[in-house]
C-alpha positions in Angstrom: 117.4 57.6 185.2 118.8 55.5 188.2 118.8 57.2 191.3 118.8 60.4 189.5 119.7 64.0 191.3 119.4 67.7 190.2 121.6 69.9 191.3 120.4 73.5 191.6 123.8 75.6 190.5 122.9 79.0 191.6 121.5 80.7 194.3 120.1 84.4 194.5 123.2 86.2 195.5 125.9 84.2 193.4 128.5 86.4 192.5 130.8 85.8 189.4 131.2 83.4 186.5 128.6 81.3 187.1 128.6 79.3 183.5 133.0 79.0 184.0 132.6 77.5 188.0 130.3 75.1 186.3 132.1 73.6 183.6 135.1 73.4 186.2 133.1 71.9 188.9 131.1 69.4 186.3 133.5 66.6 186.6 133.3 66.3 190.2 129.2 66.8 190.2 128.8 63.6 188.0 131.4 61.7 190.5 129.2 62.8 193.3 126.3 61.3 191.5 124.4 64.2 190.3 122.6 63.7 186.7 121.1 66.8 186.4 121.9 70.6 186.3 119.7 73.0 186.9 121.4 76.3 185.2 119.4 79.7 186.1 118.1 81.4 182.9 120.5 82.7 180.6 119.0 85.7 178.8 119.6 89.2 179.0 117.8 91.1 181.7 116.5 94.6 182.3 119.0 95.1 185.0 122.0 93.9 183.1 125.0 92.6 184.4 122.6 92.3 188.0 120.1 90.7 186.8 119.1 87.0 188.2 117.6 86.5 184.7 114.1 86.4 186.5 113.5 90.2 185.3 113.3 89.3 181.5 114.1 91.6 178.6 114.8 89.9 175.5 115.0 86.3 175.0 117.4 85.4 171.9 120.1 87.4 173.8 122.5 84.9 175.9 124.8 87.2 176.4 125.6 88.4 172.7 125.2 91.9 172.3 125.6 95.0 173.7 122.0 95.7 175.2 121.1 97.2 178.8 124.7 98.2 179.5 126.9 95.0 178.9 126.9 92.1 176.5 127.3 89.2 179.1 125.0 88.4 181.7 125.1 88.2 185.3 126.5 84.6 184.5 128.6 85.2 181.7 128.8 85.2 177.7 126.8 82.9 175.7 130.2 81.2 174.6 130.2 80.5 178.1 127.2 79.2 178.3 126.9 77.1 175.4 130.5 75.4 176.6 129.0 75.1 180.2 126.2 72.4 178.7 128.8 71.2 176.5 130.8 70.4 179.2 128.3 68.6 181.3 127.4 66.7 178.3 130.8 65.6 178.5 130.3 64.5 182.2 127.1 62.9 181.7 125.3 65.4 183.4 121.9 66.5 181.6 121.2 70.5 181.9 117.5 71.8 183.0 117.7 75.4 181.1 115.1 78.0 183.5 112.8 79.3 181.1 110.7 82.4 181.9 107.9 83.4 180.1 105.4 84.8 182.4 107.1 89.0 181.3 109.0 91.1 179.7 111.0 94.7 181.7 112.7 97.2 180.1 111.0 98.0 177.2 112.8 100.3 174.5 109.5 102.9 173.9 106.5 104.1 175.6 103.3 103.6 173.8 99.7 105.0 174.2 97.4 102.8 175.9 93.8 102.3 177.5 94.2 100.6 181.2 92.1 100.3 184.4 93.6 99.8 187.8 93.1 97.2 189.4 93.1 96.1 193.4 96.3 94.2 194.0 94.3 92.5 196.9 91.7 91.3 194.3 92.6 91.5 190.4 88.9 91.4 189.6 87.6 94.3 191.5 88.7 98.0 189.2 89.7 100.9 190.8 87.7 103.7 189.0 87.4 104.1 185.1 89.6 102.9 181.9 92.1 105.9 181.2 94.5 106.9 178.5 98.3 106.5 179.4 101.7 105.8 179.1 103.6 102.5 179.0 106.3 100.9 178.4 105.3 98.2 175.7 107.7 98.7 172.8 110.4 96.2 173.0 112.4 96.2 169.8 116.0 95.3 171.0 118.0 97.9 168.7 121.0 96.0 170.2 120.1 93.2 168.8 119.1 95.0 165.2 116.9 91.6 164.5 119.5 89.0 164.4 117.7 85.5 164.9 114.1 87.5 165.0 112.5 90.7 163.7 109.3 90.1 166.3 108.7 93.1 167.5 106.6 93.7 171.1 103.7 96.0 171.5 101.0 96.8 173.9 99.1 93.6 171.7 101.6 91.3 173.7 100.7 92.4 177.1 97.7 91.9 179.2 99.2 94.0 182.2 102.2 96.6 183.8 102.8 98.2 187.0 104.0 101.6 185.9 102.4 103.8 183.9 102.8 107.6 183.0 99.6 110.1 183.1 100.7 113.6 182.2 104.3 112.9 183.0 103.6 111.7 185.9 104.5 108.5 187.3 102.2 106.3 188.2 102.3 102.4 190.1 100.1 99.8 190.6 98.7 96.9 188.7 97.1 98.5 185.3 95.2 96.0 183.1 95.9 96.5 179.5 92.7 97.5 177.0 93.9 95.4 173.6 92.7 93.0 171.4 92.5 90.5 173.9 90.0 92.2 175.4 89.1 94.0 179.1 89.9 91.1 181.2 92.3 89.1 182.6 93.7 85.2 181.3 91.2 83.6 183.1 93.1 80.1 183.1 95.8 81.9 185.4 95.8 80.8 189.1 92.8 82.6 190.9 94.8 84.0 193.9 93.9 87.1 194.6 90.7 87.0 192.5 93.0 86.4 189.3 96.9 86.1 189.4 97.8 86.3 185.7 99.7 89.7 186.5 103.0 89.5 188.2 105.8 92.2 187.4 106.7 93.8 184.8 104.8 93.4 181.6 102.6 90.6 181.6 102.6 88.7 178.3 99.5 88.0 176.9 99.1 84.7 175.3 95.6 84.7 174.2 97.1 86.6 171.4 98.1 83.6 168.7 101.2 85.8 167.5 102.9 86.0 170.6 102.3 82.4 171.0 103.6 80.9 168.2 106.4 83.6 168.3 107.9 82.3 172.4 107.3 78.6 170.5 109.3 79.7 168.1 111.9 80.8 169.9 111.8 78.3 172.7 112.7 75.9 169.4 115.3 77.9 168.1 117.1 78.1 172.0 116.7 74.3 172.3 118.5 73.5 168.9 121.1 76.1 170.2 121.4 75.2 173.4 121.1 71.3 173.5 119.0 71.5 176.6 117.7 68.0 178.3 115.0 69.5 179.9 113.5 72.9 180.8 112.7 74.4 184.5 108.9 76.4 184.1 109.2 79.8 186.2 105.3 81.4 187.9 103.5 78.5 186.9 100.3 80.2 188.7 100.9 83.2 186.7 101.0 81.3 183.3 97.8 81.0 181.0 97.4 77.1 181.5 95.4 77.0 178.3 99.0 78.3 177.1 101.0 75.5 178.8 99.0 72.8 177.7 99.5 74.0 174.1 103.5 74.6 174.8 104.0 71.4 176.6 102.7 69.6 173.2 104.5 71.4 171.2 107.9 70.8 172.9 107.0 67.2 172.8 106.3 67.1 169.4 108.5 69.8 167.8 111.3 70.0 169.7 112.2 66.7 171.9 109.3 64.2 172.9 112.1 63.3 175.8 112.4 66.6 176.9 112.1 67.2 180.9 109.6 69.3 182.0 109.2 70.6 185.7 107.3 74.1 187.0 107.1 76.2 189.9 103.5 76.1 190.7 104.3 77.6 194.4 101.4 76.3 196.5 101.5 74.7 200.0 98.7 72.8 199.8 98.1 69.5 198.2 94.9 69.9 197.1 95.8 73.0 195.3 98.5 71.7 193.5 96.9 68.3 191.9 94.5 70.3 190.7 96.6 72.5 188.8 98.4 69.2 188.1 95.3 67.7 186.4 94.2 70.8 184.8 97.4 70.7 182.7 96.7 66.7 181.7 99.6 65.9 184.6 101.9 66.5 181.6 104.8 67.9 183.7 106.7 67.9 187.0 106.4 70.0 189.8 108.5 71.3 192.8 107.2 69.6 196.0 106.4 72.9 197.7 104.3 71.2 200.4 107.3 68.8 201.3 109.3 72.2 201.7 107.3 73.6 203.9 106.8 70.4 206.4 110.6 70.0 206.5 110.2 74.2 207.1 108.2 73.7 210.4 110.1 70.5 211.4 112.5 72.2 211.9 111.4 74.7 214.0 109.4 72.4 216.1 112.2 70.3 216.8 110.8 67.4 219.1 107.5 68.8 219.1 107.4 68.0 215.1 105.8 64.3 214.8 107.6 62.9 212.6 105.9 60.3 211.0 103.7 63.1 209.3 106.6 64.3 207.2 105.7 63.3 204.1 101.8 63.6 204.9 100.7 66.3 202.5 103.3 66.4 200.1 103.0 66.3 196.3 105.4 63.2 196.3 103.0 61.4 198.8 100.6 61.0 196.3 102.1 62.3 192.4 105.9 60.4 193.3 105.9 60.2 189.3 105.8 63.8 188.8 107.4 65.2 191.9 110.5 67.0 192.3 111.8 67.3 195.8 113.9 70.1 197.4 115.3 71.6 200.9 115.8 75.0 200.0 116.1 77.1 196.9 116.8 80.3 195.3 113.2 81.9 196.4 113.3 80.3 200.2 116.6 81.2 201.4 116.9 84.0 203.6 116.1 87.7 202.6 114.1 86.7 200.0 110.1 87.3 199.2 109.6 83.1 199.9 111.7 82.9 203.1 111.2 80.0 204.9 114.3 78.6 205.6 114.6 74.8 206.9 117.0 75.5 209.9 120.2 74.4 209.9 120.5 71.1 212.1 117.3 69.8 210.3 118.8 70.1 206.8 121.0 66.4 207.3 117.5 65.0 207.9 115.7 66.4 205.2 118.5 65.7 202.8 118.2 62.4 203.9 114.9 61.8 203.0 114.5 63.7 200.0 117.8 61.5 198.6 117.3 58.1 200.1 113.5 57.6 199.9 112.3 55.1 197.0 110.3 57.4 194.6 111.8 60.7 195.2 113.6 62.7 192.4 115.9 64.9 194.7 117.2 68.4 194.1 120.3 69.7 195.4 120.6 73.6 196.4 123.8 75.2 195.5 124.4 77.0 198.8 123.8 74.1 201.0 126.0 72.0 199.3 129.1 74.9 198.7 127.7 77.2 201.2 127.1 81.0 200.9 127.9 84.7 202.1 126.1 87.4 201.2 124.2 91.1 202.0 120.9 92.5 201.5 119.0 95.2 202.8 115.8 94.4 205.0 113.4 96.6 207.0 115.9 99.1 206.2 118.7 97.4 207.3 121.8 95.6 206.0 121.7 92.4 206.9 124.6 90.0 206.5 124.0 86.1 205.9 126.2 83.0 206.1 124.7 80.4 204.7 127.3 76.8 206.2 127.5 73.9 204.0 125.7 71.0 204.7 129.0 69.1 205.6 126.8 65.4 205.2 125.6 66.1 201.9 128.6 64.0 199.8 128.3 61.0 202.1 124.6 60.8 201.7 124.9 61.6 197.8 127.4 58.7 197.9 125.1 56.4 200.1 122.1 57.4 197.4 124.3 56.0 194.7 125.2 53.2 196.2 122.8 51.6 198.3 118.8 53.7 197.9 118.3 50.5 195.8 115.2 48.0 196.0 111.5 47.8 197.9 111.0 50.7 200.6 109.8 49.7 203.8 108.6 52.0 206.3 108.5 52.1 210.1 106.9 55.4 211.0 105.8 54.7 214.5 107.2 56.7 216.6 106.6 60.5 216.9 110.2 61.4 217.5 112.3 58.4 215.5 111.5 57.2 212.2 112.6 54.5 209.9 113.0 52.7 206.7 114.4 49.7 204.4 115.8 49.5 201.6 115.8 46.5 200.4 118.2 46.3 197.5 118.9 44.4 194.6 121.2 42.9 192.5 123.7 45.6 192.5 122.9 46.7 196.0 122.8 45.3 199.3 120.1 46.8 201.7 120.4 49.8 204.0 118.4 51.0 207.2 117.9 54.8 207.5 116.9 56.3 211.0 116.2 59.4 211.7 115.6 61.0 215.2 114.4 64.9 215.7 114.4 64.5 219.6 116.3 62.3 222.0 115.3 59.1 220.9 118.3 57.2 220.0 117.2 53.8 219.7 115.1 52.0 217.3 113.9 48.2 217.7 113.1 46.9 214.1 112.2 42.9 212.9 113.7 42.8 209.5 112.8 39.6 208.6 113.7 36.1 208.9 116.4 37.2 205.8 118.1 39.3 207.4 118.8 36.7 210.3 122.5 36.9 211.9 122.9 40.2 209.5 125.6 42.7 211.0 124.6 46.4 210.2 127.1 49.4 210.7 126.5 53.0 210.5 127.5 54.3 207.1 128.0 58.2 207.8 130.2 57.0 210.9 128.2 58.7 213.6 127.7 55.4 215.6 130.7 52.9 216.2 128.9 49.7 216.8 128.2 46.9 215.2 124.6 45.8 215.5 124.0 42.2 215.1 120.5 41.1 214.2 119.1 37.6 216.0 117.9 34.6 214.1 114.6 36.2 213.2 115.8 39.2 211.8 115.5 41.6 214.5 118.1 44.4 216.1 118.3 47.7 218.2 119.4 50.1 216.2 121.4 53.3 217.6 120.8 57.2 216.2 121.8 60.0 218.0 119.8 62.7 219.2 118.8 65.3 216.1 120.7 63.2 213.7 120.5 60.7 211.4 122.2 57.0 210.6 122.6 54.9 207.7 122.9 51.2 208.7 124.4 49.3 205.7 125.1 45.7 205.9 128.6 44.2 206.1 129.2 42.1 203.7 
């Protein structure tokens, strides 16, 4: 897709009809250039109406039936839903459904079971002997009453839980589940903390080949339903890649061999994530969590950042093909267990990049684009964050759709003010992005012999002049301090 754009429509705290503001706000996404949705998941949760859909309880309910204390979601109904993707069909907007596979909470029974504890510092190191307990492992959705799927869950379908009861006694920690799986964790799980397959709740086990085939099959029956372009992977270091590399085929195969795939695998370092990237046959996409993090630190360092190391590190540096780049999301913005916030006067320049550089898919965060109030409770305190639009974000959407066209050209060599060219094409005439983290406001560049006599003005409007290149293609081009410019050429 042409300058394609995701657009994240949620963030943590949304309040409301989430699947309704979206069908009313679709028109005006695909006029702003976005091609993509990214819809949080949709499925009833253990919490109910407050669940994020990130605490999992049964899968083929959309908001249906009655189950956990309400029949619609945090989000909405599955009417709404469905008419949501419907309408951004309509707008030519595809939709990225957020698929979680990694648990299950809120079982319906308890269910005698063998576990060990395990150290939560080190997954592979047991704390004492196996002992008999209870757990909540029976998931039969009586709300449901096997509409779409009589699959019921057992103690065979998890590998791991966190609570467990011992003579009516409550008991946490990380328990790993005796079954037929055997002893032992997924060992093609991340090996974080000795072993990461365990995360919350309880942990489906996919070396069992009937809970496989029964999340392909309902991953099929959700995608008929739905209509789904693509599908957003949740815990990617918490997934059995033996798993994923089965599921990925299957969805090409079964289901839609056009089908979009991108994961969270949430590591900072490069390294880290190509090898999990070429484990899996590079078959998917993956967030750019390393990009994140530099624009994270840029913008603390202000003019101590170097700039021209930006990009240095990222997954899009060296995977551009599978990388999807981001500001902020759900899990980074602030109060939440991945804060790490890119400040606020950085986020014009990160936008910037992540939307007008050559090979960069970009994604769009709800609450920097519409902006954000809410509460949470930290340290023991209520805290109470505003999260401000980023007011540039429709020029620079506009200025991706109508000029991040052609050849890139970089001119990363100064610490403090970087640079580059697009050069356009047939539909497109060139454009000249500057970017200054410090008080560097002036940039010298030879273009070229073609651009000779070219006149450049500022596109976002925060410089006045006119800049005028000589005969060989050269000009001083203005930024101001901390801010960004996007010279277009006058036609």
């Amino acid at each position: 897709m042409i300058n394609g754009v995701i657009f994240q429509f949620f963030h943590w705290y949304h309040e409301g009809d989430l699947w309704n503001e979206f069908a009313e706000k679709a028109a005006h996404l695909n006029e702003l250039g976005i091609t993509a949705v990214w819809l949080p998941p949709a499925t009833k949760c253990f919490l109910g109406r407050e669940g994020r859909g990130y605490d999992v309880y049964d899968h083929y309910d959309l908001g249906e039936f009655y189950q956990k204390g309400t029949v619609r979601t945090r989000y909405g109904t599955k009417q709404e839903y469905l008419y949501a993707i419907q309408k951004a069909h309509e707008c030519n907007i595809q939709v990225y459904a957020d698929v979680v596979l990694n648990h299950k909470m809120g079982g319906d029974g308890n269910e005698n079971v063998t576990v060990h504890e395990v150290d939560a510092e080190n997954r592979t190191r047991k704390k004492g002997n196996p002992f008999q307990a209870e757990a909540k492992t029976y998931f039969c959705f009586p709300g449901r009453n096997g509409m779409y799927s009589d699959f019921v869950w057992d103690y065979q379908c998890f590998s791991g839980i966190d609570i467990v009861e011992v003579n009516g006694e409550e008991k946490k920690g990380i328990f790993k589940i005796h079954n037929s799986s055997g002893t032992e964790w997924d060992d093609s799980a991340s090996h974080q903390f000795g072993n990461y397959d365990y995360l919350m709740g309880a942990d489906v086990e996919y070396r069992n080949p009937e809970v496989a085939d029964q999340v392909k099959s309902w991953l099929k029956w959700y995608m008929d339903l739905t209509k789904a372009d693509g599908i957003r992977l949740d815990a990617l270091k918490h997934l059995s890649s033996d798993f994923l590399i089965q599921l990925v085929d299957f969805i090409k195969n079964e289901i839609n061999e056009d089908c979009f795939i991108v994961g969270e695998f949430w590591k900072d370092k490069p390294d880290k994530m190509s090898a999990f990237s070429e484990k899996i046959n590079h078959q998917i996409s993956l967030f750019d969590v390393p990009l994140h993090y530099n624009f994270h630190e840029a913008s603390k360092k202000y003019s101590k950042y170097d700039l021209r190391t930006i990009l240095k590190g990222s997954f899009l540096e060296d995977h551009a093909h599978i990388s999807v780049s981001f500001v902020e999301n759900h899990d980074t913005q602030p109060l939440q267990g991945l804060e790490s916030s890119v400040n606020e006067w950085f986020k014009p320049l990160a936008y910037t990049i992540i939307l007008l550089t050559e090979k960069a898919y970009p994604c769009v965060f709800y609450a920097d684009f519409y902006g954000a109030e809410y509460c949470d409770r930290k340290d023991g305190v209520i805290q109470k964050i505003t999260l401000n639009k980023v007011k540039i974000l429709p020029k620079l959407l506009e200025a991706r759709k109508r000029f991040a066209f052609g050849e890139q050209i970089n001119y990363f060599n100064h610490p403090n003010c970087i640079a580059w060219l697009r050069k356009g094409n047939d539909i497109s005439l060139a454009c000249l992005v500057i970017i200054s983290n410090g008080n560097v406001d002036r940039k010298t560049i030879a273009l070229g012999s073609c651009f000779s006599k070219s006149k450049f003005v500022d596109f976002l409007g925060y410089r006045p002049e006119t800049v005028e290149c000589d005969e060989n293609g050269k000009g001083t081009f203005m930024v101001n301090p901390e801010s960004v410019s996007i010279l277009v050429m006058k036609a």
